[in-house]
C-alpha positions as CSV (number, residue, x, y, z in Angstrom):
1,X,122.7,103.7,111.5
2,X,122.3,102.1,107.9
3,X,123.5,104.4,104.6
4,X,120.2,104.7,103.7
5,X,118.4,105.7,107.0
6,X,122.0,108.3,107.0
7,X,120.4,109.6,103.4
8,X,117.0,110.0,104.3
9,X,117.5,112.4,107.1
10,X,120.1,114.4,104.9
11,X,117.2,114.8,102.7
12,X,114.6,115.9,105.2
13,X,117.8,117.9,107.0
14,X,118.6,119.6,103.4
15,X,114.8,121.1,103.3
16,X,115.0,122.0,106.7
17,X,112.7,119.2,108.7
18,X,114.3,119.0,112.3
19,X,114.1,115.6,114.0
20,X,113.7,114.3,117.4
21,X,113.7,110.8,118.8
22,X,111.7,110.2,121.6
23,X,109.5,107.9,123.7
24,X,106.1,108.0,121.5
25,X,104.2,105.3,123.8
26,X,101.3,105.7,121.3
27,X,102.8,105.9,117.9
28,X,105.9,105.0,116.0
29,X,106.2,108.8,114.6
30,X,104.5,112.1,114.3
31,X,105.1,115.3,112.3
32,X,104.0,118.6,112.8
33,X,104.2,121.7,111.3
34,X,103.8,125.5,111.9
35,X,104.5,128.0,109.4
36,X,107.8,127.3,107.6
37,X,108.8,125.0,110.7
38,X,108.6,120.9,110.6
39,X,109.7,118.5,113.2
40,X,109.2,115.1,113.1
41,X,109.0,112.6,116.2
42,X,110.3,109.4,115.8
43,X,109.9,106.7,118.4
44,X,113.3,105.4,119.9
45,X,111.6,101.8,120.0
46,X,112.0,101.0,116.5
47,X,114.5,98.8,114.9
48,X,116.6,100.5,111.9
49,X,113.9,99.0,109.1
50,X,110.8,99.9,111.2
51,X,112.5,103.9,111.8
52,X,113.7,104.1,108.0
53,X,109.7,102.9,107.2
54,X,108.3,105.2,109.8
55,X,110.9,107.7,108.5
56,X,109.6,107.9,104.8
57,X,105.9,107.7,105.9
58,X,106.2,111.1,108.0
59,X,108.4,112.8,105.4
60,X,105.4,112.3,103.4
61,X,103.6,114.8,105.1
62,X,105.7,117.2,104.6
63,X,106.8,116.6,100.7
64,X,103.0,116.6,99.8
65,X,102.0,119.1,101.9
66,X,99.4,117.4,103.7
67,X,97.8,117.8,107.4
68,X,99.7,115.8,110.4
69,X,98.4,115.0,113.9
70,X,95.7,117.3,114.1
71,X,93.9,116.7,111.2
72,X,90.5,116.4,111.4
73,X,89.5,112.4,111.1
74,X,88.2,112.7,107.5
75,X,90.6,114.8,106.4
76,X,93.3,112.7,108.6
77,X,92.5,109.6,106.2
78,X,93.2,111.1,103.1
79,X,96.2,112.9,104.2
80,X,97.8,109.5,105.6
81,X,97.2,107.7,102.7
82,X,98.8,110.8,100.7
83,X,102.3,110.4,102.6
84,X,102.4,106.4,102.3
85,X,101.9,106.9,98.1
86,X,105.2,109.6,99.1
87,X,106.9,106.7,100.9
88,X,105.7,103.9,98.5
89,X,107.3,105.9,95.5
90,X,110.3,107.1,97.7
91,X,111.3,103.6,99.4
92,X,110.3,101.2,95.9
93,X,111.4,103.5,93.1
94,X,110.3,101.2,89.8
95,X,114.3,100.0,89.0
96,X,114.5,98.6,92.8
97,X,110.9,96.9,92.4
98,X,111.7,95.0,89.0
99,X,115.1,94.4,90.7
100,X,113.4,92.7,93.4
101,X,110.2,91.2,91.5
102,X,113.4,89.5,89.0
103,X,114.7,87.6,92.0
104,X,114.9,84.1,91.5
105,X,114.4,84.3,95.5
106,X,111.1,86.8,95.8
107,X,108.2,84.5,95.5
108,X,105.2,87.1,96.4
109,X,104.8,90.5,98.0
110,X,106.4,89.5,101.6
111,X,109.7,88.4,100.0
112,X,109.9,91.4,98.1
113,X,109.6,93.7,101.2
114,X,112.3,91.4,102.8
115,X,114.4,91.7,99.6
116,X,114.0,95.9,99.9
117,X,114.1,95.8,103.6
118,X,110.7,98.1,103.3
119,X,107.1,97.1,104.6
120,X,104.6,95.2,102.3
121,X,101.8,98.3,101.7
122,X,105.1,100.2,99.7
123,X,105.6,97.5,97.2
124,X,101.8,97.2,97.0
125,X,101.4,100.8,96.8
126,X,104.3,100.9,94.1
127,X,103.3,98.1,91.6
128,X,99.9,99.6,91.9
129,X,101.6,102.7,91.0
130,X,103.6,101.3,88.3
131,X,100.7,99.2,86.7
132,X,98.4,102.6,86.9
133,X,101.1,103.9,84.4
134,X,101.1,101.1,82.1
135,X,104.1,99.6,82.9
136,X,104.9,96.0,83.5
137,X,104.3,95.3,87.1
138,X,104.0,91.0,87.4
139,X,107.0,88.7,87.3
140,X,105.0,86.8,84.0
141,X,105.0,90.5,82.6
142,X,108.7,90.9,83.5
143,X,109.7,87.6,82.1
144,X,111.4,86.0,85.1
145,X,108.6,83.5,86.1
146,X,110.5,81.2,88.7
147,X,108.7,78.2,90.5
148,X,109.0,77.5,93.7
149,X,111.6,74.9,95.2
């Protein structure tokens, strides 16, 4: 297991979120929560990027408090869309997304998730994010405008 898959758990371990891996044959995780009590499922057929994505989206439902698998479908929406902002902001802090966007290597969105190991929606989510607050998102706006070989 990678250092920061290892760090990620600590986290959720540290506030008390118990995990389990299992056989989810219709999703890649799940989290659920009663009272004080949080376990989240993660499905043993991910690959270390796909669990450390998966990982962050579910610990997003806990760290903003938000409904799981039993939401209603409405409310379900909202709530999923609360924990990939968490993960967004968790996986592409801002000085790993101008690290990434400064490449002379990352090209558009897709080499940038390669780049962070994350999923595209996160670096989306963050620059989205980032521009929202005003600061500069765009490699032009960055200054490292690099053409294509």
């Amino acid at each position: 297991m990678n250092k920061r898959l290892i760090k990620l758990y600590k986290l959720g371990e540290d506030n008390g979120i118990k995990f389990w891996n299992a056989y989810l044959p219709y999703e890649d995780g799940a989290t659920f929560r009663k009272g004080r009590f949080t376990l989240i499922y993660i499905s043993i057929k991910l690959d270390e990027r796909e669990e450390y994505i998966v990982l962050a989206h579910e610990m997003g439902h806990f760290y903003k408090n938000c409904a799981t698998a039993f939401s209603v479908p409405v409310s379900k929406m909202i709530d999923e869309a609360r924990a990939d902002n968490w993960k967004a902001a968790y996986l592409v802090p801002y000085d790993k997304y101008i690290q990434a966007m400064s490449s002379k290597f990352v090209y558009n969105d897709f080499e940038a998730a390669e780049e962070l190991g994350v999923d595209i929606e996160s670096i989306v989510r963050a620059r989205e994010k980032y521009k929202s607050q005003g600061l500069p998102v765009s490699q032009h706006e960055l200054g490292c405008v690099y053409r294509e070989p």
